[in-house]
N, C-alpha and C positions, 0 to 999 in steps of 0.2 A: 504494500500500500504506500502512497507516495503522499506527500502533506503540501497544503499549502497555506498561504495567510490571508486571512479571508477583508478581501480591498485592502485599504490604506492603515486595518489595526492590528496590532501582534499576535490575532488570534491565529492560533494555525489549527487548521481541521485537516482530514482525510478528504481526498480529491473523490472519493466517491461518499457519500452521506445516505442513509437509507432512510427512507420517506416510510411512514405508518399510516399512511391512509387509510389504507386494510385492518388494521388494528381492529377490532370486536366488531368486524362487519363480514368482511372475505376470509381473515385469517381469526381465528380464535385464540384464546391466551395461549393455551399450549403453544399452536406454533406460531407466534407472536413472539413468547420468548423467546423459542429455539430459533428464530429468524435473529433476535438480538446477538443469542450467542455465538450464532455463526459468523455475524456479519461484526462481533470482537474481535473473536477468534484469527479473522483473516487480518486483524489489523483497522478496521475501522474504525470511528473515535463521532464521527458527524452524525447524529440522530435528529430527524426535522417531524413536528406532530405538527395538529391543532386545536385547539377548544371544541373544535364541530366537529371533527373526527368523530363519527359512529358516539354525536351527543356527548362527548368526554372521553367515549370508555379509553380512545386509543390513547390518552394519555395517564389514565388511572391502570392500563395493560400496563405503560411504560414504569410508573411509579413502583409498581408493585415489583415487577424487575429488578428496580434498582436497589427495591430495599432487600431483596432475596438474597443479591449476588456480595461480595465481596468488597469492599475499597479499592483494593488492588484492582481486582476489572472496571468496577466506574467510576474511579478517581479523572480515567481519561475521557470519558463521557464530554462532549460538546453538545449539549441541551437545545433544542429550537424548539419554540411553538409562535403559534401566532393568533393574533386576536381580530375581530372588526365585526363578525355576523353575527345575526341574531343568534341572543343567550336564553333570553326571557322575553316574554310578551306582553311587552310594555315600548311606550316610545324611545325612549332611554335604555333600551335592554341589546341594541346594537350603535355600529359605527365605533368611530377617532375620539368621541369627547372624554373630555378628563373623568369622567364619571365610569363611563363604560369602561376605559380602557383598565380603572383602578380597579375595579371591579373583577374585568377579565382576568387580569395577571393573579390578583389572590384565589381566585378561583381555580385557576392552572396549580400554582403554589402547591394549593392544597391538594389538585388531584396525583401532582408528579410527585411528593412528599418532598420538596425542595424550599430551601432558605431563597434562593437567587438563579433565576434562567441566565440562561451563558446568551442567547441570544433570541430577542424578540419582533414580531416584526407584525408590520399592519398586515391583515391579508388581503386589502383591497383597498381603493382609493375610498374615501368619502365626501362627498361635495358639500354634503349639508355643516359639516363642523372648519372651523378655521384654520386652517394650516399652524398656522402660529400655537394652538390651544394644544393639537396632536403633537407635537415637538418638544413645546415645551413640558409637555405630559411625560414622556419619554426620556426625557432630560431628569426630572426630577425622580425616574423612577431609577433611573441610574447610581442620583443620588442618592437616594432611601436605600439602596442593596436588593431593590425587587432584580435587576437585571443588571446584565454588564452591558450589554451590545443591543444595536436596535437595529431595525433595515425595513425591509417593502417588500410586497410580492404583489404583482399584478396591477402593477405601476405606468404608464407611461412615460417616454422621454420628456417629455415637456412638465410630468408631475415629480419625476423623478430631479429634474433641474433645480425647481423651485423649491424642493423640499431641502435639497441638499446648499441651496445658497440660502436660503432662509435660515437656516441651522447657523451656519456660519456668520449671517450679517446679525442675528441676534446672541452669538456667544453660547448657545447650545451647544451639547453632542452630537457630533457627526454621527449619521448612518454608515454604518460598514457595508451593507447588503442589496441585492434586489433577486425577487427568486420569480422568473420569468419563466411564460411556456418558450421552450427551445430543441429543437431535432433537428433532423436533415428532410424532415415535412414539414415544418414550421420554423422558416428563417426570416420570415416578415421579423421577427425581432431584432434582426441586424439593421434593418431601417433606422428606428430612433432608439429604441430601449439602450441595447449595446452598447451604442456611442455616448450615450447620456452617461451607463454606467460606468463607464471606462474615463469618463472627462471627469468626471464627480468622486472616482475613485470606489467607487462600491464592487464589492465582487459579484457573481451573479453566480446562481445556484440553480441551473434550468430543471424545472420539473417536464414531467412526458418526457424524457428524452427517448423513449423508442415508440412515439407521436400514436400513443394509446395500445402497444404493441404490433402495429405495422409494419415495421422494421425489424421485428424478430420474424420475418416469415411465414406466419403462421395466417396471412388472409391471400385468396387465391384472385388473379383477376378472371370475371366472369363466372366466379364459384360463391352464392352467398354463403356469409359465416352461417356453421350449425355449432352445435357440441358447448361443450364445460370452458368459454372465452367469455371475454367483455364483451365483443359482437355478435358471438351466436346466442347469448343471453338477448341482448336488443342488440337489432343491426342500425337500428336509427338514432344512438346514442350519443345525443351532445355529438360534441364539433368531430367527434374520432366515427361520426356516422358512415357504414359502406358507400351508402349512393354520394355523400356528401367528399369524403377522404379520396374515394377509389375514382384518383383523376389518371390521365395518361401521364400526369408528372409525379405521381407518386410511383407509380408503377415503374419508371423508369429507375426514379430512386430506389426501389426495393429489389430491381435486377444490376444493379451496379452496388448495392450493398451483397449482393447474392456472392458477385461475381469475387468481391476481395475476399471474403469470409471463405470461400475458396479454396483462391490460391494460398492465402494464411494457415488453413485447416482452422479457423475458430470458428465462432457461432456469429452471426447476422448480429444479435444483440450488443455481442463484444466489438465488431466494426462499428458499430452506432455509437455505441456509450463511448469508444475511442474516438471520434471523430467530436463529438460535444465536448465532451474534458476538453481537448485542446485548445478549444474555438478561444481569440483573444476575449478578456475580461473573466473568464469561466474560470471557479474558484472551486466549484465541488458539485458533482452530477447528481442530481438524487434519484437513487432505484427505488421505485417501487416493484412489493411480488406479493401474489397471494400464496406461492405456495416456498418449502424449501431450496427446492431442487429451482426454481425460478430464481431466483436468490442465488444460490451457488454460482449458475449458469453466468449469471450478473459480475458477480464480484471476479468471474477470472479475467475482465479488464482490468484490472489493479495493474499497472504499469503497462498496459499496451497503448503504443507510438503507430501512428499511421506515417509510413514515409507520404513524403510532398506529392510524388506521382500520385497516390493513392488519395491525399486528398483532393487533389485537384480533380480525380474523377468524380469522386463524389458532390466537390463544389458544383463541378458541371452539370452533372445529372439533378443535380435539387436545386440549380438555380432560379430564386423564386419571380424572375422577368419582371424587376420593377419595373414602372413606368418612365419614362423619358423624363417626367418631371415629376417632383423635385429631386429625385435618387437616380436617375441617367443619365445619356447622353448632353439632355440639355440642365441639369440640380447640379452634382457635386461635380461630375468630371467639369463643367463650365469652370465652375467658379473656381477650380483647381487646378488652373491653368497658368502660365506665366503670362501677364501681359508688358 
């Protein structure tokens, strides 16, 4: 397993971080655990939940974990959850304001049996509360010892900008993070997120990165999903839908991921998850798995390198054909020109 430091703070996590979405919904505690200890075992240290995880449970799974196992194993533990969706049903009972968020965090607190989360982070923009109110909410929980580190997920470039010069022009704590959707089917984030987080200095922690499991192989073109998957459950599900995902540009992508995993001898999954890790700003991948053996399959990216040739096919093949303006021909190449 290979570390890095997650943007511009000393934190250093594991370049792959396992995601508990599954947590008391797909996976049950038992292998809940055994997914923990695997995903120790191999060296990982980056664990990411949330409050709405399967209503708590995936972070009262996590809690219980932690109190089971030893110091020695989770001493190295790097903590993520995140807060923003409805808790309670009330008006106040979601969203960034200082109320909700003081709320959310003790509430996590208590369900992960913790003094202080290593890292927390909005899970959504909120329009209705003030930027300034979310910040310095975050600031002060720093100071209390609820949290060390704060960041964003599912941010915009232009919300990710403001949030992070607003930090700074008020003498708050910087954001270290942004955990964005990112694969080699979903590069529209190179547009603005990317760049925002790379100027601002945030790491970025793509979730989907095998773009709802299309990238591991497993959907056929012209064969609807059946069987025990996310799409032969529902094939019309959210943005990872068959008729919706299964363009000719995916499909291309999915036969030029075929095509390295190949010549490599590894699995489709491990050319994906290699290819995101590298992408610039990327600070740590998050796997999700429902089951073990998904999971294993996962973590034998732990140190695989795509040479240059190999990405550039892959660039090629998921090129997401921005338009001429502002991201083309006549956006950035203009204006990065010599005149």
């Amino acid at each position: 397993m290979e570390f890095r430091t997650l943007g511009r703070s000393g934190l250093a996590v594991s370049t792959l971080c396992l995601g508990t979405m599954t947590f008391g919904n797909e996976s049950d505690e038992k292998i809940s655990h055994e997914q923990l200890d695997m995903f120790v075992e191999a060296g990982g240290t980056f664990v990411d939940t949330a409050n709405v995880y399967s209503a708590g449970e995936s972070e009262r799974i996590i809690g219980r974990w932690l109190a089971s196992r030893p110091a020695s194993v989770t001493d190295a533990i790097v903590l993520a959850t995140k807060g923003r969706f409805a808790t309670a049903q009330d008006p106040n009972g979601k969203g960034l304001s200082v109320r909700h968020l003081t709320r959310a965090v003790e509430a996590s607190l208590d369900r992960l049996g913790l003094d202080t989360i290593d890292l927390y982070q909005a899970h959504a923009w909120d329009a209705l509360t003030p930027l300034e109110e979310t910040l310095r909410t975050f600031d002060g929980l720093i100071r209390s010892g609820k949290i060390r580190y704060y960041g964003f997920s599912n941010f915009t470039g232009w919300q990710l900008t403001k949030a992070a010069l607003l930090a700074q022009s008020l003498g708050l704590a910087a954001p270290v993070s942004i955990q964005p959707q990112y694969s080699l089917v979903v590069r529209e984030t190179e547009f603005e997120i990317a760049p925002a987080a790379i100027d601002a200095g945030l790491g970025m922690l793509p979730w989907s990165p095998l773009g709802g499991g299309w990238l591991t192989g497993k959907y056929k073109r012209d064969q609807r999903p059946t069987g025990a998957t996310r799409l032969g459950d529902d094939p019309n599900r959210g943005m990872e839908a068959y008729d919706r995902r299964g363009t000719q540009r995916t499909w291309d992508v999915i036969d030029a991921v075929q095509r390295i995993a190949e010549d490599r001898g590894v699995s489709m999954a491990e050319v994906a998850l290699a290819w995101v890790t590298d992408q610039p700003g990327v600070t740590s991948t998050i796997l999700g798995a429902r089951t073990l053996d998904q999971l294993e399959a996962n973590l034998r990216t732990a140190g695989l390198h795509l040479t240059p040739s190999e990405t550039a096919a892959l660039n090629e093949a998921s090129d997401p054909q921005a338009p001429d303006y502002p991201y083309g021909e006549l956006g950035i190449d203009q204006r990065s020109r010599t005149f």
